[in-house]
SEDREN-762325 format. One record per residue (C-alpha): residue in three letters; residue number from 0; x, y, z. Coordinates in steps of 0.1 Angstrom, whole numbers. Example, Ala and Ser with C-alpha at 12.3 -4.5 7.8 and 13.67 -1.06 7.14 Angstrom:
# residues 2
resn = ALA; resi = 0; east = 123; north = -45; up = 78
resn = SER; resi = 1; east = 137; north = -11; up = 71
//
This chain:
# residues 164
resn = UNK; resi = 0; east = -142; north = 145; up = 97
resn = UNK; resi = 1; east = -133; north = 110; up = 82
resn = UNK; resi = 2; east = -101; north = 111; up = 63
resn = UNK; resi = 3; east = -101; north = 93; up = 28
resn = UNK; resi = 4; east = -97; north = 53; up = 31
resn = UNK; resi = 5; east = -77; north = 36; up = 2
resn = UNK; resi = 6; east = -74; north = -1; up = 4
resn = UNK; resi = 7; east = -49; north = -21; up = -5
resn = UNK; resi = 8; east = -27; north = -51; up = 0
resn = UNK; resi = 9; east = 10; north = -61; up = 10
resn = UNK; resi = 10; east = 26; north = -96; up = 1
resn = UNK; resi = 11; east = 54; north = -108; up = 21
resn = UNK; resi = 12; east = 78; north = -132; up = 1
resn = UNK; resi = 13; east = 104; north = -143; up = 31
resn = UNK; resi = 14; east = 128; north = -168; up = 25
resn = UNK; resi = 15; east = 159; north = -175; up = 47
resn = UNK; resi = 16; east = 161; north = -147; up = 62
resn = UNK; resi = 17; east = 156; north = -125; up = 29
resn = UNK; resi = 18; east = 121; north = -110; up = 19
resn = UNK; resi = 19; east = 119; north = -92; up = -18
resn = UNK; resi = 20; east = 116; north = -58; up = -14
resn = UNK; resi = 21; east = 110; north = -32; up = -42
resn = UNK; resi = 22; east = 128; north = 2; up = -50
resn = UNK; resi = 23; east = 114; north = 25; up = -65
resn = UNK; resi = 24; east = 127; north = 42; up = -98
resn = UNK; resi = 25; east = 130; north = 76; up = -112
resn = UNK; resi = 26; east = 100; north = 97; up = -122
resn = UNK; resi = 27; east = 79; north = 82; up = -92
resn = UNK; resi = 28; east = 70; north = 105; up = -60
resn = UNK; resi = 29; east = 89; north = 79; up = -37
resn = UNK; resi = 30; east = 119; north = 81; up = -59
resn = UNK; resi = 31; east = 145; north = 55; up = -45
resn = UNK; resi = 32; east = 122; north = 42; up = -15
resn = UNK; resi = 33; east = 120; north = 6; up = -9
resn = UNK; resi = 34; east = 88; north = -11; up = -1
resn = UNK; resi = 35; east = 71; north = -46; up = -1
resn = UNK; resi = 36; east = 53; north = -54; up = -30
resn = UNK; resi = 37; east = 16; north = -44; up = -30
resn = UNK; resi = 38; east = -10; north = -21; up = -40
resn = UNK; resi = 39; east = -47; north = -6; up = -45
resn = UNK; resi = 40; east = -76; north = -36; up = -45
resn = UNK; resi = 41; east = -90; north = -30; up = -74
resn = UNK; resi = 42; east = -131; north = -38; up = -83
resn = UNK; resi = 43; east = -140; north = -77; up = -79
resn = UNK; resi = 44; east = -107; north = -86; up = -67
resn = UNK; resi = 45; east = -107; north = -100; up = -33
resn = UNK; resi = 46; east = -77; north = -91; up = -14
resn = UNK; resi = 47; east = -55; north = -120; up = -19
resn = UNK; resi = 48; east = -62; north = -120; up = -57
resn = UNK; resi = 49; east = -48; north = -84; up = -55
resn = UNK; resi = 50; east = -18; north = -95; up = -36
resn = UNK; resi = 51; east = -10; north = -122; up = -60
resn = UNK; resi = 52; east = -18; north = -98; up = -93
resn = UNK; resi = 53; east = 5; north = -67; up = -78
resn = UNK; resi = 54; east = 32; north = -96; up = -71
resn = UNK; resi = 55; east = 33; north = -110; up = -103
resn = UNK; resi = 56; east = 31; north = -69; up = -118
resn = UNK; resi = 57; east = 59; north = -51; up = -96
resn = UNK; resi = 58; east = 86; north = -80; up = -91
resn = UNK; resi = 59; east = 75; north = -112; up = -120
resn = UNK; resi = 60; east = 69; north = -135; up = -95
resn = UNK; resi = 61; east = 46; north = -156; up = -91
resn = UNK; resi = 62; east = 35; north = -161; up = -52
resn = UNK; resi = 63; east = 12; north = -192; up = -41
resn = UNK; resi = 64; east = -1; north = -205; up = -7
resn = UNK; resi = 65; east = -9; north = -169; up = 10
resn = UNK; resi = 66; east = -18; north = -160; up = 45
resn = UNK; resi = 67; east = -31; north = -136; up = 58
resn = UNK; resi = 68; east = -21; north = -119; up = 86
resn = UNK; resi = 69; east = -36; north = -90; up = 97
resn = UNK; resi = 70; east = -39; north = -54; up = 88
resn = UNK; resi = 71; east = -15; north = -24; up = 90
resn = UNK; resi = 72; east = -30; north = 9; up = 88
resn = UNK; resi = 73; east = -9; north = 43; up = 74
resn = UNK; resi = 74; east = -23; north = 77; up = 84
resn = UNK; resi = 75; east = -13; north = 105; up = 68
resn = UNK; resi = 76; east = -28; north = 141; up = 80
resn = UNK; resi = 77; east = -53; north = 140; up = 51
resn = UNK; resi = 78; east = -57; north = 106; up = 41
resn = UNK; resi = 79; east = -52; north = 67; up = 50
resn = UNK; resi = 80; east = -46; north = 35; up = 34
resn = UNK; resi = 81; east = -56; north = 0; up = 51
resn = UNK; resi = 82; east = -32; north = -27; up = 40
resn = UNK; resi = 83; east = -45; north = -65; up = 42
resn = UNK; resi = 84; east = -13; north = -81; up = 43
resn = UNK; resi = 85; east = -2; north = -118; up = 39
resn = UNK; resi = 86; east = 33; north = -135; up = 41
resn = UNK; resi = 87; east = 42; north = -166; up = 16
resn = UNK; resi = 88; east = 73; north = -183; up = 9
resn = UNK; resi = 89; east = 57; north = -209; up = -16
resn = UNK; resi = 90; east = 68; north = -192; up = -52
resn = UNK; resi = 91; east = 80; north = -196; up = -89
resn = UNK; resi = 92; east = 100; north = -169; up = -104
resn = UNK; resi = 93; east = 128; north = -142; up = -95
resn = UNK; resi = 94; east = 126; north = -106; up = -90
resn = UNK; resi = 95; east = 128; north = -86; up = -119
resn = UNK; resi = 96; east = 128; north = -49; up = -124
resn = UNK; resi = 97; east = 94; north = -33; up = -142
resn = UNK; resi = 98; east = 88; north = 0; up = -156
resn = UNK; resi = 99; east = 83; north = 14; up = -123
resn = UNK; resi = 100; east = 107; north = -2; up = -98
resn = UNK; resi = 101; east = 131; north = -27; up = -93
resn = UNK; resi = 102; east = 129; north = -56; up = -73
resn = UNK; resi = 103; east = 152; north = -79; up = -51
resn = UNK; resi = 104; east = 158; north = -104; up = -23
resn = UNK; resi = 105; east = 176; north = -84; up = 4
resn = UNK; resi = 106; east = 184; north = -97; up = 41
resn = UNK; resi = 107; east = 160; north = -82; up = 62
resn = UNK; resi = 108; east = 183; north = -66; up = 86
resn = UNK; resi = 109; east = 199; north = -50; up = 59
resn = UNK; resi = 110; east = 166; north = -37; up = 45
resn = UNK; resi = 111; east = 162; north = -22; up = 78
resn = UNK; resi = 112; east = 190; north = -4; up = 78
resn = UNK; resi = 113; east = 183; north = 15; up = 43
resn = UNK; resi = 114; east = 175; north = 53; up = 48
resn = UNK; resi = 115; east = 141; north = 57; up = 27
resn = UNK; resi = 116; east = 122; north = 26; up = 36
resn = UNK; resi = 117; east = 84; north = 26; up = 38
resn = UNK; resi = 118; east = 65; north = 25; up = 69
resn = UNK; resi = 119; east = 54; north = -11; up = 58
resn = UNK; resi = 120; east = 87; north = -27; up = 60
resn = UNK; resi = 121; east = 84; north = -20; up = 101
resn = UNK; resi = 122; east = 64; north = -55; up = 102
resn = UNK; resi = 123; east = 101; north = -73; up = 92
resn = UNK; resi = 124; east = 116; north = -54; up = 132
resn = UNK; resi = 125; east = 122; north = -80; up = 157
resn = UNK; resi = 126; east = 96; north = -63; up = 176
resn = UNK; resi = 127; east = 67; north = -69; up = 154
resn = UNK; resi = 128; east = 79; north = -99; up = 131
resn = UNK; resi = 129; east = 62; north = -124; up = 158
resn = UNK; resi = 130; east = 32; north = -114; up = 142
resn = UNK; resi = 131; east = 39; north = -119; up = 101
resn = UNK; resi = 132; east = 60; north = -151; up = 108
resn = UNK; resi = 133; east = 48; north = -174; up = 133
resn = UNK; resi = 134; east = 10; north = -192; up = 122
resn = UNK; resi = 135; east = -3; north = -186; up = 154
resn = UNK; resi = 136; east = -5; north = -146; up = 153
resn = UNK; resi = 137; east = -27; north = -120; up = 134
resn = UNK; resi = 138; east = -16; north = -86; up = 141
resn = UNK; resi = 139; east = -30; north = -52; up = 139
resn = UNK; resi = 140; east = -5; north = -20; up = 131
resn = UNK; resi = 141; east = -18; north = 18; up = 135
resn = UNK; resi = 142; east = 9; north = 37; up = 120
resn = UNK; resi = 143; east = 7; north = 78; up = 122
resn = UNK; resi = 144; east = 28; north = 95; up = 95
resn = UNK; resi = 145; east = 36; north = 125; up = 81
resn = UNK; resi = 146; east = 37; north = 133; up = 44
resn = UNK; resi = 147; east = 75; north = 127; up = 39
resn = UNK; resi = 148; east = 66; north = 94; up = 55
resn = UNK; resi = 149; east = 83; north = 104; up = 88
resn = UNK; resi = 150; east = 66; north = 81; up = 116
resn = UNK; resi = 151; east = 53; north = 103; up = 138
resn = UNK; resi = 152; east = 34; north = 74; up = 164
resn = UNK; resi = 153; east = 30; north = 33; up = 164
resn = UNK; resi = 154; east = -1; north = 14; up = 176
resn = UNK; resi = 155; east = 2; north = -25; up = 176
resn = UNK; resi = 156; east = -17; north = -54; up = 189
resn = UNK; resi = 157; east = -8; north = -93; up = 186
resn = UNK; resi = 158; east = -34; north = -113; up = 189
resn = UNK; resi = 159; east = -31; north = -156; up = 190
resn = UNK; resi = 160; east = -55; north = -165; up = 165
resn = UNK; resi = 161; east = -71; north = -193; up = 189
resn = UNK; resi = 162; east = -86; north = -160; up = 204
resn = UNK; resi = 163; east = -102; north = -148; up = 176
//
């Protein structure tokens, strides 16, 4: 049986080191989890218009100059999203907390370090930041979790983009 399919976007705003990364507030299910800024592609947006609108609505920044990069893909046991993601450092604007989260620059070792991060801030580990940084690679991530976001198995492909 095919698991529901939600699709969505993730905007990566690296500068020096740093990305902006959001925490969520009170009241929401993921309660003090930090994420990248993102969300559900809604009807007659394309992806990167999503990316730019969830920007501008979770951190008040304006982002600019996207690329894509590749796709990450989060399974839960009864459902999965597919993220189109993209990576910018061309931007107007500082992060600002919202209704629903907060929002910061942090130093992306230190953002890998918090204890409730989302399985989407794995693309910022040496392993895999070859593929969000460098213009040469897309990458694909499979990532298997369970439903208090526990990663439970990783699937990852690089790919130069020469090749594709």
């Amino acid at each position: 049986m095919d698991k529901p399919t939600r699709k969505a976007v993730r905007c990566y705003l690296i500068k020096d080191n740093k990305v902006v990364a959001i925490k969520y507030k009170k009241g929401n299910r993921k309660e003090g989890y930090y994420d990248i800024p993102g969300g559900k592609i809604e009807e007659g947006e394309t992806a990167k218009q999503t990316a730019i609108r969830e920007m501008k609505e979770e951190t008040r920044i304006d982002v600019k100059n996207l690329k894509y990069k590749g796709i990450i893909t989060k399974e839960y046991p009864d459902r999965k999203f597919t993220f189109k993601t993209f990576i910018t450092n061309d931007y107007e604007g500082e992060p600002q907390e919202v209704e629903e989260n907060t929002s910061e620059w942090i130093n992306i070792n230190e953002l890998l370090q918090k204890e409730k991060i989302l399985s989407n801030i794995m693309m910022l580990d040496r392993f895999f930041i070859k593929g969000l940084l460098e213009d040469s690679y897309k990458f694909n991530i499979h990532i298997t979790v369970d439903e208090q976001e526990n990663i439970l198995k990783v699937d990852y492909s690089l790919e130069e983009e020469s090749k594709l």
